[in-house]
N, C-alpha and C positions, 0 to 999 in steps of 0.2 A: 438239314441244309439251311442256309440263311440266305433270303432271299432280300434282306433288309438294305437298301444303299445307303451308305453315309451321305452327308452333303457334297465332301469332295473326294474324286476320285483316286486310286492310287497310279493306276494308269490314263491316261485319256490321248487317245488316237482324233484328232482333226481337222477333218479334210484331206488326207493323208495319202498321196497319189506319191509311186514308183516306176519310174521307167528306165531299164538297162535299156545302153547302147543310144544310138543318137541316128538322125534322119532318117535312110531305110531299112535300117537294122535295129529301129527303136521297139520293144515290146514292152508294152503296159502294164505290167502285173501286178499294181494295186491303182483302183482308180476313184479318187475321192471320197475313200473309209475313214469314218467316223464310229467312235468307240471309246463306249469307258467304261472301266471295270475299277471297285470298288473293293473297302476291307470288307472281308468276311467273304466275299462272292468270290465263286469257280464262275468260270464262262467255258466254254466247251467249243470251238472252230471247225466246223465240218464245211467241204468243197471235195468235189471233182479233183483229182489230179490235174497239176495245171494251174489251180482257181485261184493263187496268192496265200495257201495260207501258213507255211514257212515261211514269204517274203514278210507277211503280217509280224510274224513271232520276230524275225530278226528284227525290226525297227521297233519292235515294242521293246527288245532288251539291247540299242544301241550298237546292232550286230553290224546294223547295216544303216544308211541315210535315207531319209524322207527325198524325193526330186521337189515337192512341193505339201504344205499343208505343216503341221506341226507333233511331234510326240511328245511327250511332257510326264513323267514321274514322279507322284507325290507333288505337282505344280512347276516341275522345274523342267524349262524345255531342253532335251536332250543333244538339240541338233545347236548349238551356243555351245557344245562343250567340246573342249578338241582334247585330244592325249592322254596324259595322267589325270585331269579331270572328270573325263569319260570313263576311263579305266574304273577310279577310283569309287566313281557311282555305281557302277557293275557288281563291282566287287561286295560293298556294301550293300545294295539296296534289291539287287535282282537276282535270284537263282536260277540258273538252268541246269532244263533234263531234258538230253539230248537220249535218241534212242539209239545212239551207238555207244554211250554212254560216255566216253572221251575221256576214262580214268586215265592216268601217265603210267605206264605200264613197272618203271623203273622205283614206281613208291610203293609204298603198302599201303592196307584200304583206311587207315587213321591218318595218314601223312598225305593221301588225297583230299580227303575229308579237310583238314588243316591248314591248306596250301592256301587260300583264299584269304586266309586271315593272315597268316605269318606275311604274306606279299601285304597285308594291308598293317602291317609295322605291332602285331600282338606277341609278347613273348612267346618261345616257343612253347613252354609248360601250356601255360594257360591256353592255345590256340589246339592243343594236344586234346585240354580238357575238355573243352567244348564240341571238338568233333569226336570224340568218343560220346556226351549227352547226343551226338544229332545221330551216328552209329544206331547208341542205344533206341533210339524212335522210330526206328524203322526194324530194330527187333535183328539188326547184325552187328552189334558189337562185339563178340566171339571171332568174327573176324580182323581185327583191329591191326592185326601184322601178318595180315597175310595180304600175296602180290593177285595183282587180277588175273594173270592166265593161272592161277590155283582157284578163282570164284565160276563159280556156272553164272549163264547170264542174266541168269533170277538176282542175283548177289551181286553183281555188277553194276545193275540197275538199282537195286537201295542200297547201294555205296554212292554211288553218283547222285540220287537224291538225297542221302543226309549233305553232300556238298552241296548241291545247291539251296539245302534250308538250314547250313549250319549259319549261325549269329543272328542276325535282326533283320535276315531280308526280309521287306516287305512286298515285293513280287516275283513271282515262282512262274517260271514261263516252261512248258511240258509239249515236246514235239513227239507227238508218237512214241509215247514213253513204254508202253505196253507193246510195242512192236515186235521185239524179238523175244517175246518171255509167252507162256504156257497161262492157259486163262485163269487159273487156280491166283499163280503169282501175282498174271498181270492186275486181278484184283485188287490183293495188297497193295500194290503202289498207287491206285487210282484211290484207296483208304489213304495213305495215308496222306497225297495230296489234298485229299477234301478234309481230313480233319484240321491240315496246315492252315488252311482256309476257314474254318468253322474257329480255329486260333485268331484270327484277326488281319492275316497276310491276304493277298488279290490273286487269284490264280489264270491264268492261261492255257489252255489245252488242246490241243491240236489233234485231231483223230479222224480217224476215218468210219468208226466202231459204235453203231447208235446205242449200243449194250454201255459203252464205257463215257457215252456223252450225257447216259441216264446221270451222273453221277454230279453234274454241274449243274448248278442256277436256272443257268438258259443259256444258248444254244444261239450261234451266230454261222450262216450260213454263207459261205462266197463261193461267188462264179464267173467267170473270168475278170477275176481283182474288182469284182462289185460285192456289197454287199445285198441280197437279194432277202434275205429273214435274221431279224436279230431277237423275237419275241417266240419260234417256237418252242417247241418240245424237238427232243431227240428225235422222236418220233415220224416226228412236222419234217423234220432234217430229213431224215433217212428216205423221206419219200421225193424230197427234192432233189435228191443222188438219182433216181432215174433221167435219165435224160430227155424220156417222153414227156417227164411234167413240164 
């Protein structure tokens, strides 16, 4: 694991407060989080259901707006960029793995893989070949043309992540990736994020699972959209899930 920070971050979360809804219907759900995550480093997100830390993942990958404070990727603040601007930084620069996995049920698993690049104007050969190399790193390119309701959801899930690490992304954002897969699999996938990482990419990871938060840097704890531990262990985490501490 690389525990080394660069000077500048790949991500950085600043002051970084959410609030759905307005006057008596307003709820908090992140409240002036600070955060920066670097090449080389996994960081690992554990909270209480409830805690913000989905709202967290979507602003750090432009999914959703800041109400106040700043996001910034690679130094460029997220919330300045409206449309196909935003789009286009998605596309390029941030991967997500969603645990439902969000393949297009109508393509096969190399024209999922692909779609990310073709929408960002790469021939279609060449955008072919590169998600078959992202297929290949995750050890399912055998599947390359087959459709997702023929994958189990082991298969599902490293198809969806060679999408979100196919091309040059430099931030990998992982919402309960291991959520619906068998612990044998879910290991592989939390491998092969940390080695994307140990590559020089910034990762994100979101769990509930102190066994799968073992696998990150260190370990950022929230509870009701505060951050309350960004320095322990997995371990430091899982005991701050009781709600007696």
């Amino acid at each position: 694991m690389n525990s080394t920070a660069g000077n500048d971050p790949i991500l950085r979360l600043d002051n970084v407060t959410r609030v759905h809804g307005t006057d008596s219907t307003a709820v908090r759900a992140l409240a002036g989080v600070s955060l920066d995550v670097h090449a080389g480093e996994l960081v690992a997100v554990m909270g209480p259901s409830g805690s913000g830390k989905s709202t967290l993942l979507n602003l750090a990958g432009g999914l959703d707006a800041a109400t106040s404070g700043q996001v910034l990727i690679e130094g460029q603040s997220i919330g300045t960029l409206k449309g196909d601007a935003l789009a286009k930084l998605r596309r390029r620069r941030v991967g997500f793995v969603f645990q439902d996995f969000n393949l297009i049920p109508s393509l096969t698993a190399i024209e999922n893989v692909a779609l990310p690049l073709e929408l960002d104007g790469f021939r279609v050969g060449k955008a072919r070949r590169l998600a078959r190399l992202a297929l290949e790193l995750v050890g399912v390119d055998e599947l390359a043309d087959r459709y997702p309701d023929k994958m189990s959801g082991g298969q599902q899930q490293r198809v969806a992540i060679s999408r979100a690490l196919v091309g040059d992304r430099r931030l990998v954002l992982a919402d309960e990736p291991t959520g619906a897969l068998d612990s044998h699999t879910g290991e592989g996938v939390l491998r092969v994020l940390r080695e994307r990482c140990d590559a020089g990419a910034a990762g994100l990871l979101v769990t509930h699972e102190a066994r799968h938060a073992a696998w990150a840097d260190r370990v950022v704890f929230l509870r009701d959209g505060v951050v309350v531990d960004s320095t322990g262990s997995a371990q430091t985490a899982e005991a701050l899930l009781d709600p007696a501490v």
